[in-house]
DSSP file (Angstrom, degrees, kcal/mol; ACC not computed):
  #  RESIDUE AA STRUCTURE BP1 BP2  ACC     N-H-->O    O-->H-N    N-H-->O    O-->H-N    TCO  KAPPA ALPHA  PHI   PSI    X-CA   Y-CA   Z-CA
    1    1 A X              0   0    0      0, 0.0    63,-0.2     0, 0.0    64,-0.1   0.000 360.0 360.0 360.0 141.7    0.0    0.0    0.0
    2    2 A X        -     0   0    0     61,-0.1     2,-0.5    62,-0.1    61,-0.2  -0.126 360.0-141.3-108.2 149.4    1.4    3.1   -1.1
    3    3 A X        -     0   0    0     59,-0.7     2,-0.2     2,-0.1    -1,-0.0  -0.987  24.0 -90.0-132.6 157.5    1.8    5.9    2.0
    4    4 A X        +     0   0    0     -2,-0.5     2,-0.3     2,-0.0     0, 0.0  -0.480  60.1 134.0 -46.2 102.3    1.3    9.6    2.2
    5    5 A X        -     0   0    0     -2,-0.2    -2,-0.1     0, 0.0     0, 0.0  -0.881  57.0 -91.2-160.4-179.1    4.3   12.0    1.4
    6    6 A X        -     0   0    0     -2,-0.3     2,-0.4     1,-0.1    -2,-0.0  -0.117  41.1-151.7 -91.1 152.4    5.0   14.8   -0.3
    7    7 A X        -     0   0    0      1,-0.1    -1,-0.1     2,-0.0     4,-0.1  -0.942  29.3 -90.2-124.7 141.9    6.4   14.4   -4.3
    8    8 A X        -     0   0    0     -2,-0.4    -1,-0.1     1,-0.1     6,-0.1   0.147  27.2-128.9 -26.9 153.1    8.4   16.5   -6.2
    9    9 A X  S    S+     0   0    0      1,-0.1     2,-0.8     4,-0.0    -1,-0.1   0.741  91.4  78.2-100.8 -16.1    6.9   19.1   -8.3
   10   10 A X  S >> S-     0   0    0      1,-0.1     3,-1.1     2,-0.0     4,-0.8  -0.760  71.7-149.7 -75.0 103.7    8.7   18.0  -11.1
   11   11 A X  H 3> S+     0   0    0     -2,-0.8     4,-1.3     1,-0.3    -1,-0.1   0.478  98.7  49.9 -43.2 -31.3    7.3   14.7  -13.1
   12   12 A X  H 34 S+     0   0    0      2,-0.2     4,-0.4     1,-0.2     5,-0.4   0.701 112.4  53.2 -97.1 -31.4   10.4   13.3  -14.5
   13   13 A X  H <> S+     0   0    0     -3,-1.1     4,-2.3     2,-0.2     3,-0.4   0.891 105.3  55.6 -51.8 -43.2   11.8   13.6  -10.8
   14   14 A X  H  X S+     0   0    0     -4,-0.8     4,-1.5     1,-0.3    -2,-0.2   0.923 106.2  45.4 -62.7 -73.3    8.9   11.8   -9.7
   15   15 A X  H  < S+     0   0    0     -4,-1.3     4,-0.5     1,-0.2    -1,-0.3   0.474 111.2  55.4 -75.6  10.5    9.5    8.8  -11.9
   16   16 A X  H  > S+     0   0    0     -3,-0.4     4,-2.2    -4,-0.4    -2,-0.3   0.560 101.2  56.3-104.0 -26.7   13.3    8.8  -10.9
   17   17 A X  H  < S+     0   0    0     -4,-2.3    -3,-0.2    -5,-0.4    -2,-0.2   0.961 112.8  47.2 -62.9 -31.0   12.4    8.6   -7.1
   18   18 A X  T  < S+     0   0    0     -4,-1.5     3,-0.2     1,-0.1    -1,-0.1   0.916 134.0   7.7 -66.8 -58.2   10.5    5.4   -8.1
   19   19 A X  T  4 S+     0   0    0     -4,-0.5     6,-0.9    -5,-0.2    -2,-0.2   0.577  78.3 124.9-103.8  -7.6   12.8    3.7  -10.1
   20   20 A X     <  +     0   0    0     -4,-2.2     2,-0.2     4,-0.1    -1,-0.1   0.479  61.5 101.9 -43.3 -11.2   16.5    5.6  -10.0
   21   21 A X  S  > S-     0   0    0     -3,-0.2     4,-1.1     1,-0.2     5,-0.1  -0.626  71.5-146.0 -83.1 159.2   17.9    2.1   -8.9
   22   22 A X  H  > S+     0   0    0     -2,-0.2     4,-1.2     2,-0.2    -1,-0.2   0.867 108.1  48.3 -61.0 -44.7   19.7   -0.1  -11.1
   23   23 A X  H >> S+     0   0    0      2,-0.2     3,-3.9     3,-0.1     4,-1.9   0.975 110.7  62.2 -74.0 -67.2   18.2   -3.2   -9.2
   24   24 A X  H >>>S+     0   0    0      1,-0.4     3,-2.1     2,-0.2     5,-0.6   0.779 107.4  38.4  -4.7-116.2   14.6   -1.2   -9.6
   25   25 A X  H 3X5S+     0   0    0     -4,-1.1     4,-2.0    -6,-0.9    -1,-0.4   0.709 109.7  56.1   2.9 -59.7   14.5   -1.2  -12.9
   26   26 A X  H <X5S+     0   0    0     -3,-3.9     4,-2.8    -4,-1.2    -1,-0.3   0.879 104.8  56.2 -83.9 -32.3   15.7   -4.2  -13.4
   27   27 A X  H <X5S+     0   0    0     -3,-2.1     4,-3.3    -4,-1.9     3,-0.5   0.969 108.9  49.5 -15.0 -84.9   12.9   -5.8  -11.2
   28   28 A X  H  <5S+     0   0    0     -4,-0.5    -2,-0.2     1,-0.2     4,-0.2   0.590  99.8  59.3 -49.3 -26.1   10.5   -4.3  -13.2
   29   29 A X  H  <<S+     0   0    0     -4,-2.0     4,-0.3    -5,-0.6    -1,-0.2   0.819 113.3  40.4 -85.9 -31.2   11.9   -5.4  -16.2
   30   30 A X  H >< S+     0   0    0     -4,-2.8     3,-2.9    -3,-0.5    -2,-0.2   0.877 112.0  55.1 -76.8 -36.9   11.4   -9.4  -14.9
   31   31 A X  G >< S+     0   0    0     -4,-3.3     3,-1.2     1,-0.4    51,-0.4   0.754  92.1  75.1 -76.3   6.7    7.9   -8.9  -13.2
   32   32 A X  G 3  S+     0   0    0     -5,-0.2    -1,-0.4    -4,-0.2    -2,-0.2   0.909  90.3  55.4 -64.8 -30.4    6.9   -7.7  -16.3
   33   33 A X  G <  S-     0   0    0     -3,-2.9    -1,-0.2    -4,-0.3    -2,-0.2   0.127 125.0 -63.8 -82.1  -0.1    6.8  -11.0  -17.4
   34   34 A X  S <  S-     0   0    0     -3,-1.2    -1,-0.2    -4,-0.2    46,-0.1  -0.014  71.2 -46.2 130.3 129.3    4.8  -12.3  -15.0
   35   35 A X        -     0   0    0     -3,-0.2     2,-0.3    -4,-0.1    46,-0.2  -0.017  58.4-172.5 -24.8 131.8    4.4  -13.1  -10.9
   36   36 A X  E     -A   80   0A   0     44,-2.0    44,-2.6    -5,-0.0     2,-0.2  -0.904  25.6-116.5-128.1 163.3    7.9  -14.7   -9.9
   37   37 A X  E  >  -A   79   0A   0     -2,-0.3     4,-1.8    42,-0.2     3,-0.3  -0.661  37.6-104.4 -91.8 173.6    8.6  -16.3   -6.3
   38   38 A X  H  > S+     0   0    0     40,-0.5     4,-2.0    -2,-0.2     5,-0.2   0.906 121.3  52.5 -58.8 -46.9   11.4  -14.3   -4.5
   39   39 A X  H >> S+     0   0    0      1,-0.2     3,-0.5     2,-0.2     4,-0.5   0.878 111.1  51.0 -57.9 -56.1   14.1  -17.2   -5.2
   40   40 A X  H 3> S+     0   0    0     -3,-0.3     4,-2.1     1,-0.2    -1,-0.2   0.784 109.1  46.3 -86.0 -34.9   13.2  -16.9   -8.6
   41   41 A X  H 3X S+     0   0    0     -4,-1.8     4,-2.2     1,-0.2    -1,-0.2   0.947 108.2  57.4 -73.9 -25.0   13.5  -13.1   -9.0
   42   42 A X  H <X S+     0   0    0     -4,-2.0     4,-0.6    -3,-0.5     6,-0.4   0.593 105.4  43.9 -89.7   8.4   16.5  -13.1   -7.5
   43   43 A X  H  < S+     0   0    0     -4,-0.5    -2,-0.2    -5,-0.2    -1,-0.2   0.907 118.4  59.1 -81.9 -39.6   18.2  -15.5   -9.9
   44   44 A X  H  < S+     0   0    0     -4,-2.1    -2,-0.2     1,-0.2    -3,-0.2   0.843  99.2  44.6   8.5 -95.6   16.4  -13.3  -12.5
   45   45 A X  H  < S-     0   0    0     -4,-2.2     2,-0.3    -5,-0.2    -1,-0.2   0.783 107.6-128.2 -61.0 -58.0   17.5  -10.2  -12.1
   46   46 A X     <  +     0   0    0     -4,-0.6     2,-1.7     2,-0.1    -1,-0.2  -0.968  64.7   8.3 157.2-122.0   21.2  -11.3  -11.8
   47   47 A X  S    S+     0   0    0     -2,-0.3     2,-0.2     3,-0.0    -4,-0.1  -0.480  80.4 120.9-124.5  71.7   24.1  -10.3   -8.7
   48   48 A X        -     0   0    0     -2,-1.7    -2,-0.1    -6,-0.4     2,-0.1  -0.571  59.2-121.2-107.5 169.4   22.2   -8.6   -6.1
   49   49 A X     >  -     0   0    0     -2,-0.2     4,-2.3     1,-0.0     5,-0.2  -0.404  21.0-113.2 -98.9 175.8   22.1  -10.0   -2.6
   50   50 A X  H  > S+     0   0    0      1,-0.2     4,-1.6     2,-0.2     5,-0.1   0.756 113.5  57.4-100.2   7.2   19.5  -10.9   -0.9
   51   51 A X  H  > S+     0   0    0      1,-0.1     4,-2.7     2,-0.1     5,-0.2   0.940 112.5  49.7 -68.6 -54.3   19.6   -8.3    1.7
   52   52 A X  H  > S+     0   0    0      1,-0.2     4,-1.6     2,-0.2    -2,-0.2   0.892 108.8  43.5 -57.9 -32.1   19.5   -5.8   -1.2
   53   53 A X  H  X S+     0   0    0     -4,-2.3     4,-4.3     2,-0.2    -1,-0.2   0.933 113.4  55.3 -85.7 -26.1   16.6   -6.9   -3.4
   54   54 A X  H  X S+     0   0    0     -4,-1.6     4,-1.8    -5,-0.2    -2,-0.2   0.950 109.7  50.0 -41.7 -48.9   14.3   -7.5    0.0
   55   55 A X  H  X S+     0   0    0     -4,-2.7     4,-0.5     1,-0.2    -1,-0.2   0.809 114.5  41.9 -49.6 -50.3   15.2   -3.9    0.6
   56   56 A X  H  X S+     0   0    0     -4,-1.6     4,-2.2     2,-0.2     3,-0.5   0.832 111.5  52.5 -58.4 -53.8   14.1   -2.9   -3.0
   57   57 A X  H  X S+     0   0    0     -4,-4.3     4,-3.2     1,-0.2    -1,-0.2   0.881 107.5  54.0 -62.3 -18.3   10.9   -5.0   -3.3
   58   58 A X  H  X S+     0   0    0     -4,-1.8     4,-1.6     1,-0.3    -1,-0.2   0.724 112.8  41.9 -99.4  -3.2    9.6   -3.6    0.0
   59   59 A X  H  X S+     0   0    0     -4,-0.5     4,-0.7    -3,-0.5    -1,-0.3   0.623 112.4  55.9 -79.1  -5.3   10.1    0.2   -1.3
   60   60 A X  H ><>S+     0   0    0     -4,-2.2     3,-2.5     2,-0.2     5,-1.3   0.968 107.6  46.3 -73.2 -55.6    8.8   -1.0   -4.1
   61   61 A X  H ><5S+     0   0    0     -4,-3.2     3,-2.0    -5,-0.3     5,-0.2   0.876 103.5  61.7 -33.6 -61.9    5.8   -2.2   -2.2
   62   62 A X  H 3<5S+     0   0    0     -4,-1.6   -59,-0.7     1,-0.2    -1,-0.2   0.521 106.5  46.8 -45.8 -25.1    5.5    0.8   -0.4
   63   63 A X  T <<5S-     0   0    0     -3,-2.5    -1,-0.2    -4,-0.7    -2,-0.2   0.276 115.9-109.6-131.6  39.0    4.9    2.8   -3.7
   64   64 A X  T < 5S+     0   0    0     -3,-2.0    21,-0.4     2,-0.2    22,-0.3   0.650  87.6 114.3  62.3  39.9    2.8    0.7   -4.8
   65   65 A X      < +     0   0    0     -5,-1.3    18,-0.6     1,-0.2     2,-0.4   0.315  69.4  46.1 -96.7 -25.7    4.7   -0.8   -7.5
   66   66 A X  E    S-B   82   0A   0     -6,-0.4     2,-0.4    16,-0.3    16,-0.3  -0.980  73.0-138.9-161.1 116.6    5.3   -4.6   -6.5
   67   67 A X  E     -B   81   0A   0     14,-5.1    14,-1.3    -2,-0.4     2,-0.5  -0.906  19.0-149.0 -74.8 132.1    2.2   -6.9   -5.0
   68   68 A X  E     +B   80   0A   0     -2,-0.4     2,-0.4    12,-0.2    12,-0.3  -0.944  19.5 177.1 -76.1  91.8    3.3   -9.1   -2.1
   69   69 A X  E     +B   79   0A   0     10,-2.2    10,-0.9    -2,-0.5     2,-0.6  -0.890   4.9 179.0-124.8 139.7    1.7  -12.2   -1.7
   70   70 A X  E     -B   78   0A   0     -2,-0.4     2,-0.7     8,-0.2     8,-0.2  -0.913  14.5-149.8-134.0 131.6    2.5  -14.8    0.9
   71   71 A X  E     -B   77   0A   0      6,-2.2     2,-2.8    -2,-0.6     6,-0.9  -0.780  23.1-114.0-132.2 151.1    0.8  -17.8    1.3
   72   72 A X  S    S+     0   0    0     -2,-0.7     2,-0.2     4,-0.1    -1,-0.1  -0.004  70.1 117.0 -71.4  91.5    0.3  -19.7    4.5
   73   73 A X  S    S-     0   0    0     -2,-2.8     2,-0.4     4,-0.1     3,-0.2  -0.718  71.2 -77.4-132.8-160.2    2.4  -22.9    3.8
   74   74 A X  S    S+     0   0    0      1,-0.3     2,-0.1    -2,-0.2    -2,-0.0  -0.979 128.2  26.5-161.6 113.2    5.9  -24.9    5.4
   75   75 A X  S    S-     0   0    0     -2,-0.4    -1,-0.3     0, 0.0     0, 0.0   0.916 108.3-117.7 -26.4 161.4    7.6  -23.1    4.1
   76   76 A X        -     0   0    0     -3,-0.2     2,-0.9    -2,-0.1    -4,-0.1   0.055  24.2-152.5 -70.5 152.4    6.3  -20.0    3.5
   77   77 A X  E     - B   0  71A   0     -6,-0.9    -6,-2.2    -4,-0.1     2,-0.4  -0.896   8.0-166.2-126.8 129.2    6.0  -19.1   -0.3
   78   78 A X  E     - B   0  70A   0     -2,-0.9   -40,-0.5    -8,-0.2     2,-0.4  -0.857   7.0-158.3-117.9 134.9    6.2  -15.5   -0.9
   79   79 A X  E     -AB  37  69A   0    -10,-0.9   -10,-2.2    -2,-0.4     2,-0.4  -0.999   5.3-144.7-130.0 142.4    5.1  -14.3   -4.7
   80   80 A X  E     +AB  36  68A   0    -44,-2.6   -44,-2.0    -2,-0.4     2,-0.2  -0.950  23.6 162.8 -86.6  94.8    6.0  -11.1   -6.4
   81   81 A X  E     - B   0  67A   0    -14,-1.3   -14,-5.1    -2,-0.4   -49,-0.1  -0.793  41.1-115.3-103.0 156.6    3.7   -8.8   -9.0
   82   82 A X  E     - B   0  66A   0    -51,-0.4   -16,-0.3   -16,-0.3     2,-0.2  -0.345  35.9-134.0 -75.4 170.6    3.6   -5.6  -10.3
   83   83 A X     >  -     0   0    0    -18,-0.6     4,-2.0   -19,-0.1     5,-0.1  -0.577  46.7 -83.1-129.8 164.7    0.3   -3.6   -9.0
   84   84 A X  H  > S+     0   0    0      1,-0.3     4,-1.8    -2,-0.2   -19,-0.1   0.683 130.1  56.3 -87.1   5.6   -1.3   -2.0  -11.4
   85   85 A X  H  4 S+     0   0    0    -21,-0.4     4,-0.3     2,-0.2    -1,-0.3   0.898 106.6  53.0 -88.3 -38.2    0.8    1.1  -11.4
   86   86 A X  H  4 S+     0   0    0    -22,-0.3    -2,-0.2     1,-0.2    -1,-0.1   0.637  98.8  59.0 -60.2 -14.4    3.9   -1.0  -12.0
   87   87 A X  H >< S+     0   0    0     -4,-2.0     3,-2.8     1,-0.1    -2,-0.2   0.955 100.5  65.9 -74.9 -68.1    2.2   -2.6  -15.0
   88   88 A X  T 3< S+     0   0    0     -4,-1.8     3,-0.2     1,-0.3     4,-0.2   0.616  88.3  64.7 -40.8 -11.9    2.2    1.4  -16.1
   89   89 A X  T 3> S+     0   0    0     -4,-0.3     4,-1.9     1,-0.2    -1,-0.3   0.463  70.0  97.8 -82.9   6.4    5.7    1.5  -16.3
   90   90 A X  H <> S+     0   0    0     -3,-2.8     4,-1.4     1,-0.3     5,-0.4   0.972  85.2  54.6 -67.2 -52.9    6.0   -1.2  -19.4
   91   91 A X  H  > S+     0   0    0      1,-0.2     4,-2.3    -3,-0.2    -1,-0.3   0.883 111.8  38.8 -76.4 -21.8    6.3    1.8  -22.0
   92   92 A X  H  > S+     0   0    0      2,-0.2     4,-1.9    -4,-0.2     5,-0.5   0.890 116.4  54.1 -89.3 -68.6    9.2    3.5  -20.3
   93   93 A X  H >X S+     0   0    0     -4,-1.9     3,-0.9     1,-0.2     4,-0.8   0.775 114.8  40.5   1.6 -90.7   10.6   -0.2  -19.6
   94   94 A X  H >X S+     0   0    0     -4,-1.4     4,-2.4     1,-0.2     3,-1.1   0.881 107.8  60.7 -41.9 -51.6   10.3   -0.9  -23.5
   95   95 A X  H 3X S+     0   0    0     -4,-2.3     4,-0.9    -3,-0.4     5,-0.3   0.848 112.6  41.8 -64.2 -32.3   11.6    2.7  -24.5
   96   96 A X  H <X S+     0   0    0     -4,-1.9     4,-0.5    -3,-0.9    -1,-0.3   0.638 112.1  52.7 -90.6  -6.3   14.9    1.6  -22.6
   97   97 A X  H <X S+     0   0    0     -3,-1.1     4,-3.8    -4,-0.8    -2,-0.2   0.864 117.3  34.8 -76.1 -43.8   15.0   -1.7  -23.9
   98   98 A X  H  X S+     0   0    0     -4,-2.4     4,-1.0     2,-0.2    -2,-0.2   0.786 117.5  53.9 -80.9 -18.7   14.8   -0.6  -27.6
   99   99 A X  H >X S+     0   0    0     -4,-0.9     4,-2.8    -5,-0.4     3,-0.8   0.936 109.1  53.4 -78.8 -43.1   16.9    2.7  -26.9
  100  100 A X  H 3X S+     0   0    0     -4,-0.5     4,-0.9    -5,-0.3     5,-0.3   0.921 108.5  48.1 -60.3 -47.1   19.6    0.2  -25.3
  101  101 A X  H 3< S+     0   0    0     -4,-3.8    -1,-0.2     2,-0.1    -2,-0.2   0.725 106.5  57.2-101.5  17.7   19.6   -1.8  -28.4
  102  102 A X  H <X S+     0   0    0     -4,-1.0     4,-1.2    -3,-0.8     3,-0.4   0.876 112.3  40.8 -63.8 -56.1   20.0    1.1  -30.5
  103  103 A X  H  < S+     0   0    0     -4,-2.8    -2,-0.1     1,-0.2    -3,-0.1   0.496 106.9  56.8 -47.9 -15.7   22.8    2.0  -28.9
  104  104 A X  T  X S+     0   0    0     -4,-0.9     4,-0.9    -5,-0.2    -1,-0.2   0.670 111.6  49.3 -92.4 -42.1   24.2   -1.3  -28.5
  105  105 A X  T  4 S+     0   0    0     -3,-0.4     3,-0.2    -5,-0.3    -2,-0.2   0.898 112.9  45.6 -76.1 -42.1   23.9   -1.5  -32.6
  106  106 A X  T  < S+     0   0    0     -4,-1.2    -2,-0.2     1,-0.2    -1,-0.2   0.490 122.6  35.9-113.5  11.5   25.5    2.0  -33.2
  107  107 A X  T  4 S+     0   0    0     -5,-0.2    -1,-0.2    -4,-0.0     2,-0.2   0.370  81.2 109.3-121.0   8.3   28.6    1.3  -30.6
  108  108 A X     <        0   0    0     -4,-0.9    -4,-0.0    -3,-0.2     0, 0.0  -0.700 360.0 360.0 -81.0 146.0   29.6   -2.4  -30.8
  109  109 A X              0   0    0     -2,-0.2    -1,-0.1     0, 0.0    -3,-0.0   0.373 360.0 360.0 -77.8 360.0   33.0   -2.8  -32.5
């Protein structure tokens, strides 16, 4: 759930407070793809710890980015989705995927 505090007045600020990490991002860029369990995002995403991506999912959580869902088993199974404001970030996602392999095309040796 998302909490009360004051946001930049600026838009593009706004969406950098959300996402300006690398791990962020890169989050987003697996759950796009569908609910993952924590174990699985973090092989996913690639060579974060796990202190760091917990840290990440639960601001993510907090701005209402990332659903949490944890379901009462042994052991516990914890699932990770985008909310439907994290679903609204696919365009900016894709615009850095396809701008990255532009770039990738007009600077490989």
């Amino acid at each position: 759930m998302t909490t009360k505090r004051e946001l930049p007045a600026c838009p593009v600020e706004i969406t950098m407070m959300l996402i300006s990490d690398k791990w962020k991002v890169l989050i987003l860029r697996d759950l796009l793809n569908g609910t993952l369990r924590f174990s699985e995002l973090r092989r996913s995403v690639g060579n974060v710890s796990q202190k760091v991506l917990t840290s990440n999912l639960r601001q993510m959580e907090r701005d209402g980015l990332v659903h949490r869902e944890v379901y009462p088993e042994v052991p516990p199974r914890v699932e990770y989705s985008l909310t439907e404001v994290g679903e609204s970030l696919r365009p900016i996602v894709e615009a850095m995927k396809t701008w990255g392999n532009h770039y990738r095309a007009e600077h490989e040796s």
